[in-house]
C-alpha positions as YAML, in Angstrom:
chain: A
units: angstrom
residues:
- id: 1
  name: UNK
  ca: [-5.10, 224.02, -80.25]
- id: 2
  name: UNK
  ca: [-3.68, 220.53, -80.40]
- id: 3
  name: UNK
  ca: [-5.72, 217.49, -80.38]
- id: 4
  name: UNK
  ca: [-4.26, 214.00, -80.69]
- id: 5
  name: UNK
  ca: [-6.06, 210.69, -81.46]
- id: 6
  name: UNK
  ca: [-4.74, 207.31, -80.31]
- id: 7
  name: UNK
  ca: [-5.35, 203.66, -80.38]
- id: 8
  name: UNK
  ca: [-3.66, 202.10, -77.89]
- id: 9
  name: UNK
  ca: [-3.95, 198.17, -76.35]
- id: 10
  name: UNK
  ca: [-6.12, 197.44, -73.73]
- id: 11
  name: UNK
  ca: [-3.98, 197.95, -70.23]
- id: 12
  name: UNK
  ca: [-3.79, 195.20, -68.02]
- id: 13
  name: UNK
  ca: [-5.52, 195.32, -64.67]
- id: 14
  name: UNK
  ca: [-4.48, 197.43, -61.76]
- id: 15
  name: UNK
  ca: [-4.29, 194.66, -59.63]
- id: 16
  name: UNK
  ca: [-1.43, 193.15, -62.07]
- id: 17
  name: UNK
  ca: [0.35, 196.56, -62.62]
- id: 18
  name: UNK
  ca: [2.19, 196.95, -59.30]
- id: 19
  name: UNK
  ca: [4.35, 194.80, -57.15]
- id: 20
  name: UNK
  ca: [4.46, 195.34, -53.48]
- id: 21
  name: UNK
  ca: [7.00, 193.80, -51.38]
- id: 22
  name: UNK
  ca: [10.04, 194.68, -48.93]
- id: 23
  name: UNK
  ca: [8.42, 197.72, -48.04]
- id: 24
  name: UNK
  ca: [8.95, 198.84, -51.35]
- id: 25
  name: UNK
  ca: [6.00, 199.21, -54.73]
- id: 26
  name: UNK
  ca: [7.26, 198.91, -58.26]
- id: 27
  name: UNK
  ca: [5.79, 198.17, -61.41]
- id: 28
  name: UNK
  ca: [5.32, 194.53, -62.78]
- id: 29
  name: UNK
  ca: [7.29, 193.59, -66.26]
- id: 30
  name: UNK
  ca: [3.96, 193.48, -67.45]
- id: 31
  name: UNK
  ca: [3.54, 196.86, -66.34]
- id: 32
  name: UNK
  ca: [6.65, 197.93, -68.35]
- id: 33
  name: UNK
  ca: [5.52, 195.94, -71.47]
- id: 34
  name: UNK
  ca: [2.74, 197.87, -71.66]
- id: 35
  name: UNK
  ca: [4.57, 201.15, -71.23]
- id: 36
  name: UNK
  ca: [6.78, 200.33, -73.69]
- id: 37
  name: UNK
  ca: [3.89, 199.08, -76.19]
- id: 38
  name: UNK
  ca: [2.26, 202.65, -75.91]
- id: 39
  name: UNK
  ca: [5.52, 204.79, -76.31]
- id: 40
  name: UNK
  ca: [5.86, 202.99, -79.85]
- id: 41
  name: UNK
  ca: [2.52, 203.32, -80.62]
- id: 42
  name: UNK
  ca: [1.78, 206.81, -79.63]
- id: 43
  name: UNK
  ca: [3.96, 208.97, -81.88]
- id: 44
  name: UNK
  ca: [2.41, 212.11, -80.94]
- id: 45
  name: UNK
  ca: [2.86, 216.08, -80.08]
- id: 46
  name: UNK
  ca: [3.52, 216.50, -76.23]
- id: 47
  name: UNK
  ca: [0.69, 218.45, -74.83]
- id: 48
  name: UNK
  ca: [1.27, 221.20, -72.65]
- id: 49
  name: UNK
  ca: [-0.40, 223.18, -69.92]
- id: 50
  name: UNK
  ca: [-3.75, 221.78, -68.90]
- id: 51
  name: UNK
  ca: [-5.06, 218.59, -70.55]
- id: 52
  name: UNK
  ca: [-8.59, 217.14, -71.36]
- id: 53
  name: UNK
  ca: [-9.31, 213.34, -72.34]
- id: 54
  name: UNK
  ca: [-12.06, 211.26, -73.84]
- id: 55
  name: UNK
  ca: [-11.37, 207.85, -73.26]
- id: 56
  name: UNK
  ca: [-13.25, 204.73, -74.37]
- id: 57
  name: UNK
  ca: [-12.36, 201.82, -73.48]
- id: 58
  name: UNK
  ca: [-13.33, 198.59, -75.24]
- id: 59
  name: UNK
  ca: [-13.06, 195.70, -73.12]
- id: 60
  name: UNK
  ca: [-11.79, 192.35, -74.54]
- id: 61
  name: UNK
  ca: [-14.53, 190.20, -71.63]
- id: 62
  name: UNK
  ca: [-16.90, 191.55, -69.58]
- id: 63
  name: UNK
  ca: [-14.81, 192.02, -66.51]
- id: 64
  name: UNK
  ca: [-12.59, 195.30, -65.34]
- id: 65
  name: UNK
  ca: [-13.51, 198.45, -63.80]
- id: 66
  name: UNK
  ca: [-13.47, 201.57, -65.77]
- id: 67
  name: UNK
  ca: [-10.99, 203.63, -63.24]
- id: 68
  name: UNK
  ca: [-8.46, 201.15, -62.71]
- id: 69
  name: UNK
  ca: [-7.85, 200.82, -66.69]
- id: 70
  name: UNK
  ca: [-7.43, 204.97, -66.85]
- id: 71
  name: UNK
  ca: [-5.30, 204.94, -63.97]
- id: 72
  name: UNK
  ca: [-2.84, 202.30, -65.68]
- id: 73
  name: UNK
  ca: [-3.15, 204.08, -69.46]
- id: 74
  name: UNK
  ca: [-2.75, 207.75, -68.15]
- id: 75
  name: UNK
  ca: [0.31, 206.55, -66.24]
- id: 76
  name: UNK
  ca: [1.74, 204.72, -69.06]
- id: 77
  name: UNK
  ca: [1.02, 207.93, -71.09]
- id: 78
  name: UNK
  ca: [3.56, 210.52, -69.02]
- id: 79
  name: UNK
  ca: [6.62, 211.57, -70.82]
- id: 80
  name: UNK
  ca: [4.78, 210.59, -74.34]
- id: 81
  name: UNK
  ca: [1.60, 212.35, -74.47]
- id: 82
  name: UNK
  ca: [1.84, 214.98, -71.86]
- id: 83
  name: UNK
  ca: [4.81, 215.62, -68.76]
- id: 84
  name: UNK
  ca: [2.84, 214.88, -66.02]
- id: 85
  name: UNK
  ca: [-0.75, 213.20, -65.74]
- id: 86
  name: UNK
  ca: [-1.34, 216.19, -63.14]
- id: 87
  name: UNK
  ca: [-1.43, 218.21, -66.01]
- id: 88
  name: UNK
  ca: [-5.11, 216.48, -66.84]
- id: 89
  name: UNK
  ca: [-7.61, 218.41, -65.59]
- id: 90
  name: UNK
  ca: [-11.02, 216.56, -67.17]
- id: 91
  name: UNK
  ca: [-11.69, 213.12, -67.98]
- id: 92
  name: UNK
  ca: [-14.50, 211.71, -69.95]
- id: 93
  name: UNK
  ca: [-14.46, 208.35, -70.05]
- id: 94
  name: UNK
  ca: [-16.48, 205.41, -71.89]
- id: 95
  name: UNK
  ca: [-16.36, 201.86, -71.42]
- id: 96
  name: UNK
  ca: [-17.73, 199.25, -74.05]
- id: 97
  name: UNK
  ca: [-17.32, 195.27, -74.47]
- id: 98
  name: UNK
  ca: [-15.58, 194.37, -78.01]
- id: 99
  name: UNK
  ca: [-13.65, 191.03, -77.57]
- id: 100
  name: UNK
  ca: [-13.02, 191.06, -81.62]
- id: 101
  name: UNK
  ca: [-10.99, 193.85, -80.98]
- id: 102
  name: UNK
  ca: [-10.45, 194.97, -77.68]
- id: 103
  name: UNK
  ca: [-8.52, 198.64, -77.92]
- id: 104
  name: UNK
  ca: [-8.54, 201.72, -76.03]
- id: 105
  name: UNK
  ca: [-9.35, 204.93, -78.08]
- id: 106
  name: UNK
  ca: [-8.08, 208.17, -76.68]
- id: 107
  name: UNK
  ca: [-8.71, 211.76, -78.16]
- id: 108
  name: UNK
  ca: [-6.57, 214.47, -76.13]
- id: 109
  name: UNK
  ca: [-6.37, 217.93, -75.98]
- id: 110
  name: UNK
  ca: [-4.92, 221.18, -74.77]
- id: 111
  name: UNK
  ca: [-7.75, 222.19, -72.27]
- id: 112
  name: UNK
  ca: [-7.92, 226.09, -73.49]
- id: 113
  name: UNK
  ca: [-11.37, 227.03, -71.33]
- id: 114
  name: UNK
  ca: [-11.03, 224.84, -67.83]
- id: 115
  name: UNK
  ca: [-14.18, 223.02, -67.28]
- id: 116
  name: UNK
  ca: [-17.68, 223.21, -69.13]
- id: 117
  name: UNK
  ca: [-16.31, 225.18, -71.86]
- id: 118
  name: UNK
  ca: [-13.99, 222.87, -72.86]
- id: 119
  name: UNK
  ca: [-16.16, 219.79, -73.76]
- id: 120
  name: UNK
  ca: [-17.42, 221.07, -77.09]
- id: 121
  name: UNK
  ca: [-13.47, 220.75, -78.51]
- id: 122
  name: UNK
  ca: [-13.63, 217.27, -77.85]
- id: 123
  name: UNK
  ca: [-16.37, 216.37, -79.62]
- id: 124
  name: UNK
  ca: [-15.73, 213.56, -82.94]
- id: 125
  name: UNK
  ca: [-18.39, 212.60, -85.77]
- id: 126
  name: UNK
  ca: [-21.59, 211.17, -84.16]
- id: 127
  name: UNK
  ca: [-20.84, 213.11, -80.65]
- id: 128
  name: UNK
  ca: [-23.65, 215.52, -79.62]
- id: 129
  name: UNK
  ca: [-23.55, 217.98, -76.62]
- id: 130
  name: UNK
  ca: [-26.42, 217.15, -73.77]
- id: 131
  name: UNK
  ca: [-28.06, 220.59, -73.72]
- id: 132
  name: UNK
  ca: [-29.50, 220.13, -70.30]
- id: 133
  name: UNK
  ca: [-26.16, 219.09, -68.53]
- id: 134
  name: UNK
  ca: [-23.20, 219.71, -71.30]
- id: 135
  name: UNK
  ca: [-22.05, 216.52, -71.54]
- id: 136
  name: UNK
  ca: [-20.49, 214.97, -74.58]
- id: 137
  name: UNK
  ca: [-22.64, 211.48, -75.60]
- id: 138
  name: UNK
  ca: [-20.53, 209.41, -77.69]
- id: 139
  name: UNK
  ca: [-24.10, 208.33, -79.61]
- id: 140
  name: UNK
  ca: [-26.30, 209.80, -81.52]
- id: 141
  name: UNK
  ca: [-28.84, 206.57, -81.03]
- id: 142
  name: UNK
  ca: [-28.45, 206.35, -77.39]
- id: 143
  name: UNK
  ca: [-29.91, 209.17, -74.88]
- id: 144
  name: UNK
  ca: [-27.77, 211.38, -72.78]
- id: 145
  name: UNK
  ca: [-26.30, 209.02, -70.49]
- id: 146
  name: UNK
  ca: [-26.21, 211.57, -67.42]
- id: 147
  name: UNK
  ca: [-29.97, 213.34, -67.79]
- id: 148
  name: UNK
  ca: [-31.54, 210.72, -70.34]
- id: 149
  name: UNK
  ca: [-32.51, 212.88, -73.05]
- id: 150
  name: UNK
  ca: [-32.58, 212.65, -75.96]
- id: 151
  name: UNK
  ca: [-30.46, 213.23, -78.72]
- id: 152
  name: UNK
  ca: [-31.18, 216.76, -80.70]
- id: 153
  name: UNK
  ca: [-32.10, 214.42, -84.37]
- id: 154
  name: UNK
  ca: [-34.57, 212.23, -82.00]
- id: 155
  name: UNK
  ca: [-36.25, 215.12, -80.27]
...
């Protein structure tokens, strides 16, 4: 199996991503900037087949919704870190507030077992595996953030 862990910039918003006019939508130089900026910094293995991500995303101010900053990294990521983002088939994604060093860290993998199964590959140091619902918590001080129990060390 191949996993790949990235640090990649902070995307800029949705809203500043795409250009609409003349009946026509294409993407904003800053758009392309960005692209650019991530197909430098991720050197990586192309994944193929089906893909899982865990995504967290640390915000540089406390403003931004979660989706629109995937939608705008897992775009930017076709043709670098996989062919297609259709070929993602579970997201897990995290977002925290760091405006000393706003960043976007990204583990990826080739999704072997579709669904459930697959969440115990993508777990890193400090992850633990929510027995009740089998979700990955990225904290082993925090409760489960789905069921709110808590983790196996605190029990």
């Amino acid at each position: 199996m191949i996993e790949v862990l990235l640090t990649l910039p902070v995307p800029p918003s949705a809203n500043k991503y795409w250009l609409y006019g003349g009946g026509r939508v294409r993407t904003s130089p800053e758009a392309k900037a960005y692209k650019d900026a991530v197909r430098l910094l991720a050197k990586c293995e192309m994944l193929h087949g089906r893909v899982a991500v865990n995504v967290s995303v640390f915000r540089p101010a406390k403003r931004g919704d979660l989706d629109n900053y995937l939608k705008v990294m897992l775009d930017a990521l076709e043709g670098v870190l996989y062919e297609n983002d259709k070929q993602i088939t579970e997201i897990h994604a995290f977002r925290y507030d760091d405006a000393d060093n706003p960043r976007v860290e990204l583990l990826a993998y080739e999704d072997l077992e579709e669904g459930r199964a697959g969440r115990e590959l993508a777990k890193a140091d400090g992850d633990w595996i929510c027995p009740k619902e089998g979700f990955t918590n990225q904290s082993t001080d925090k409760n489960c953030f789905a069921c709110g129990a808590a983790p196996p060390d605190k029990v």
